[in-house]
N, C-alpha and C positions, 0 to 999 in steps of 0.2 A: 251697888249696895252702899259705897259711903256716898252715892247724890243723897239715898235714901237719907239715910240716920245727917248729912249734915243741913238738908230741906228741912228736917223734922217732921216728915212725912206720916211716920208712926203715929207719933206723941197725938197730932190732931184727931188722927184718928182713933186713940186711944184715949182723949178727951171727948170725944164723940161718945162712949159710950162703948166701943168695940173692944171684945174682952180679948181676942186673939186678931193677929192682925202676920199674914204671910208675904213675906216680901222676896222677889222676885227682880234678877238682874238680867236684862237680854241684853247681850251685844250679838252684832253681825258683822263680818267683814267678808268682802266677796263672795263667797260657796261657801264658807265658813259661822258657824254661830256656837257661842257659849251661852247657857241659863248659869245661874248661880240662885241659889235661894237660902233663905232665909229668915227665921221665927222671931 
């Protein structure tokens, strides 16, 4: 999530036009995986 917001990943796509935009954090580690999400 902060790659997200410090890419400004959003924003472009919020300058695109996109009224809602869901963001999405995966990590894995071995057998192991976290999502995290985010509006």
């Amino acid at each position: 999530m902060k790659q997200i917001e410090e890419n400004g990943y959003a924003v472009v796509l919020n300058g695109e036009g996109m009224q809602i935009v869901h963001k999405y954090g995966i990590a894995c580690y071995k057998k192991t995986c976290k999502v995290v999400y985010g509006r």
